[in-house]
C-alpha positions as CSV (number, residue, x, y, z in Angstrom):
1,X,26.7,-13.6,4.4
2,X,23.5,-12.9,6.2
3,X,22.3,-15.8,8.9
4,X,19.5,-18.0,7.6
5,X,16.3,-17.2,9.5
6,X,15.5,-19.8,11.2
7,X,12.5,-21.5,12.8
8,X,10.9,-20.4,15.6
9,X,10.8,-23.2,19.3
10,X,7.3,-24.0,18.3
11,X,6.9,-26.6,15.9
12,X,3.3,-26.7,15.7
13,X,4.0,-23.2,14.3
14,X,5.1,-24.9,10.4
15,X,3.1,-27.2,8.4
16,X,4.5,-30.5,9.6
17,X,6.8,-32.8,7.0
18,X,7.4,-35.9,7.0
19,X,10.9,-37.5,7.3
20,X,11.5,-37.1,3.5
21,X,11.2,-33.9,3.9
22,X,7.8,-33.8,2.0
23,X,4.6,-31.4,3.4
24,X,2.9,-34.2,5.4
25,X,-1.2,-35.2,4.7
26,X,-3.7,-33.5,5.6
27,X,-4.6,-35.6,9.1
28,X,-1.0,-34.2,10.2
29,X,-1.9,-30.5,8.4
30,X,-4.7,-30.1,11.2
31,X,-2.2,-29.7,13.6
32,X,-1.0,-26.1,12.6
33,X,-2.0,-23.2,14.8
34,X,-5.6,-21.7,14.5
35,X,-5.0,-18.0,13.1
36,X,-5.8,-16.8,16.8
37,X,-3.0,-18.6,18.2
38,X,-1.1,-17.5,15.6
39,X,-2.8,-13.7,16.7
40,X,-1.0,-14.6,20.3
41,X,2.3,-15.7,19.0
42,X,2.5,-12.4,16.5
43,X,1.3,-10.3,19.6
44,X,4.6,-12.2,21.8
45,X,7.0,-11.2,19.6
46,X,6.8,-14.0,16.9
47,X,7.5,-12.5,13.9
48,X,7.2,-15.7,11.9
49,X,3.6,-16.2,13.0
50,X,2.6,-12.7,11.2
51,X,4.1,-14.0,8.0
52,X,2.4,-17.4,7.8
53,X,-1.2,-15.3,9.1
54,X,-0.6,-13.6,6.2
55,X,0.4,-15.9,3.7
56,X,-2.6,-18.4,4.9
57,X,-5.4,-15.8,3.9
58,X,-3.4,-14.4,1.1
59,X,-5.0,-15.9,-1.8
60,X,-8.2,-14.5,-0.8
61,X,-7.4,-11.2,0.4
62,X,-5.8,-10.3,-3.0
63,X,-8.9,-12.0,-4.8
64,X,-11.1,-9.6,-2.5
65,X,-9.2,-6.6,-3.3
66,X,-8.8,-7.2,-7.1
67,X,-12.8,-7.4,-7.2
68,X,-12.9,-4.1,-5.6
69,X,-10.0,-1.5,-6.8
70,X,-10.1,0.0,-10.1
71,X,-6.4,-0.9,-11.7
72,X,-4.4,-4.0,-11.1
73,X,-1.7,-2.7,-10.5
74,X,-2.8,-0.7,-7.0
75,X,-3.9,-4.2,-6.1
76,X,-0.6,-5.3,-4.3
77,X,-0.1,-1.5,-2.8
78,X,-3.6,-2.2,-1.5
79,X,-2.5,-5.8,0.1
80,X,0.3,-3.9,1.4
81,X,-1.9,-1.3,3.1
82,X,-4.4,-3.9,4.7
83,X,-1.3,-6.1,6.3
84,X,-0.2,-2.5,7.6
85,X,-3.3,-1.8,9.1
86,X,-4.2,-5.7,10.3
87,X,-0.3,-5.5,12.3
88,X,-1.8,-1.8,13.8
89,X,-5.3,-3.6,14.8
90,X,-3.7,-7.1,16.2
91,X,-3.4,-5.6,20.0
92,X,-7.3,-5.5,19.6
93,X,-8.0,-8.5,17.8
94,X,-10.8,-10.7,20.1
95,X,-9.7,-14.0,19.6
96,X,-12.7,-15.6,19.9
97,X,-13.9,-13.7,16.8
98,X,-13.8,-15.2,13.3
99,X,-10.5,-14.0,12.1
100,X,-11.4,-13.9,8.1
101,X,-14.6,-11.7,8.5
102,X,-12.4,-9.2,10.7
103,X,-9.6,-9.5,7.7
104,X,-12.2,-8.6,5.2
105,X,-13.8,-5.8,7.2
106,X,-10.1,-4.2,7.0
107,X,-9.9,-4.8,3.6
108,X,-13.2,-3.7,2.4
109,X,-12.1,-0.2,4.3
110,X,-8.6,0.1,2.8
111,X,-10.5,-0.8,-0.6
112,X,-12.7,2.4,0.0
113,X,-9.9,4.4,1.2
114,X,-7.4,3.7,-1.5
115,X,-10.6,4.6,-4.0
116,X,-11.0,8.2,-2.2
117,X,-7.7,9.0,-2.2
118,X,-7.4,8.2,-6.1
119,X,-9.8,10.1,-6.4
120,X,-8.6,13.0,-4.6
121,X,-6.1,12.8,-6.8
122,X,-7.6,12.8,-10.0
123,X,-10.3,15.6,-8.9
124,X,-7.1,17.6,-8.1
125,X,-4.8,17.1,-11.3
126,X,-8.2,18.0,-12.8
127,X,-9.3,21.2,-10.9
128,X,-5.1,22.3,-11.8
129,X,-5.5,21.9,-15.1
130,X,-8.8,23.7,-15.0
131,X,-7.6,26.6,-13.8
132,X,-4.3,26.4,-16.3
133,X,-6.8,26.2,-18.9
134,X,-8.9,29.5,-17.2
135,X,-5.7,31.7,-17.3
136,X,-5.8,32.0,-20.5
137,X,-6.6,35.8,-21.6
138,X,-7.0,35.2,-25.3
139,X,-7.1,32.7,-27.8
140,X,-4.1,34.0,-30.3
141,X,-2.3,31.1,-32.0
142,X,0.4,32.0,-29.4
143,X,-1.8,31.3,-26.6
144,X,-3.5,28.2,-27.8
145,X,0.3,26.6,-28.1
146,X,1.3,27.7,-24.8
147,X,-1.7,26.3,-23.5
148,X,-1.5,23.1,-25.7
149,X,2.0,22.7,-23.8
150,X,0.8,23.2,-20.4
151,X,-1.5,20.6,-20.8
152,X,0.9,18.1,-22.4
153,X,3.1,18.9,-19.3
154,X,0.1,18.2,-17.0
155,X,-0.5,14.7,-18.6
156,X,3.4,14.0,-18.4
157,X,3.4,15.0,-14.6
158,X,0.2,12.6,-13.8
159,X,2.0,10.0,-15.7
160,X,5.3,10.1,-14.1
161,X,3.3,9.9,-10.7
162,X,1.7,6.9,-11.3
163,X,5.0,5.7,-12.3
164,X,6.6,6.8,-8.7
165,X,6.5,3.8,-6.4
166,X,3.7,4.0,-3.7
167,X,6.4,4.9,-1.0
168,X,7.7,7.6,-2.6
169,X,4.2,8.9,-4.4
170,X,1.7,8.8,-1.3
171,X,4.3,11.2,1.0
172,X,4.5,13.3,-2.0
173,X,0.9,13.4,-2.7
174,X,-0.4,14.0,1.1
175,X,2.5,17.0,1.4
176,X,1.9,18.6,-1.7
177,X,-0.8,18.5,-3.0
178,X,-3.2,17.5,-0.1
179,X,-1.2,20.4,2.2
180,X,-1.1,17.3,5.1
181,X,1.6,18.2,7.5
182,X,4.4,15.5,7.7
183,X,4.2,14.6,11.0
184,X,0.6,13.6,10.1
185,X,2.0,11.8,7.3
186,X,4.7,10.1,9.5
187,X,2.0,9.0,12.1
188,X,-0.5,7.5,9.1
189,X,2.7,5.8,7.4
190,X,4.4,4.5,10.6
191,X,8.0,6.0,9.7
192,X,9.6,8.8,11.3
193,X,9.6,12.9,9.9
194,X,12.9,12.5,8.8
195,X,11.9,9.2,6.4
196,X,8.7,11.4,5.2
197,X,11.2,14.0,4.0
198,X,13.6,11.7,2.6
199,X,10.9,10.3,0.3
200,X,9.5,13.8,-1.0
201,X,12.8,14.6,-1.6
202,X,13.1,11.4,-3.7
203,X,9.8,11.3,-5.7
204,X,10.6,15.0,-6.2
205,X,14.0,14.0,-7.8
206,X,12.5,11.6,-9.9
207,X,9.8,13.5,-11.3
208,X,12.3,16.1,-12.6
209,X,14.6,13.6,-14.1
210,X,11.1,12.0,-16.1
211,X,9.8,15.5,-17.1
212,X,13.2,17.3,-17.9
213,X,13.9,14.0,-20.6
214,X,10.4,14.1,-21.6
């Protein structure tokens, strides 16, 4: 049985309850750490400090990025991205700076990245099945059902990648089809080469298990 996590020394660092047990009033709620305290404690070591930053501006980070990505469902890859990328920036986080606008500036960004990179994707599925399309040397009824089949394939592969979790799809993507180097992609992902590898090899399994029953 795993150990229960339990609180950290500080207190102050958990909304304060009363002696029933119940989340106290809000004259007692003003007590909890200001997000740049809570910037300090994360930046010490305090891993339960990072988790209750997050959770604080959490309602409105995932309104923020729903407003601003295409599909719902990238919306918590998205959240997942920016809480990546707010742990990177902490170290330069000024404390005397509102914390929410620098949140949202992050957010915004991952917003327009995630946006470019779908639509790296798309434009490249697209410029594929171009040039399946293009190969064609003549328009026999032999050819036009070969072709017809290719491009049901090409819709059943850029289905079964939007099915592949993000872990597993991003690598995948950035390797294959955007020729990034995996170190590169190791860096940009904080994991390790040998992690990169291990998800390629995984999204690449899956796809052939979705197209070969297709």
């Amino acid at each position: 049985m795993e150990t229960p996590i339990t609180p950290v020394e500080s207190p102050s660092l958990w909304p304060p309850r009363s002696r029933t047990g119940q989340l106290a009033g809000a004259a007692d709620a003003a007590r909890l750490p200001s997000d740049g305290s809570l910037v300090t404690l994360a930046l010490h070591g305090v891993e339960p400090a990072f988790a209750l930053l997050c959770a604080r501006h959490s309602r409105r980070l995932r309104s923020l990025i729903a407003a601003r990505v295409s599909d719902p469902g990238d919306v918590p890859d998205v959240v997942q991205e920016t809480h990546l990328a707010m742990w990177r920036a902490l170290p330069r986080f000024d404390i005397q700076r509102h914390f929410e606008s620098w949140l949202t500036t992050i957010a915004v960004n991952k917003c327009r990245d995630w946006g470019r990179r779908r639509s790296v994707r798309r434009d490249t599925l697209a410029r594929f099945q171009g040039e399946v399309a293009g190969s064609a040397t003549g328009w026999t009824a032999g050819h036009a059902e070969s072709l017809l089949l290719e491009n049901e394939r090409l819709d059943a592969l850029h289905e079964a990648l939007a099915q592949l979790p993000a872990a597993l799809r991003d690598p995948l993507i950035r390797t294959a089809l955007h020729q990034v180097p995996q170190a590169a992609v190791a860096r940009d992902l904080n994991i390790t080469v040998k992690a990169v590898e291990m998800r390629v090899r995984r999204a690449r399994q899956r796809l052939h298990n979705v197209l070969t029953m297709a």
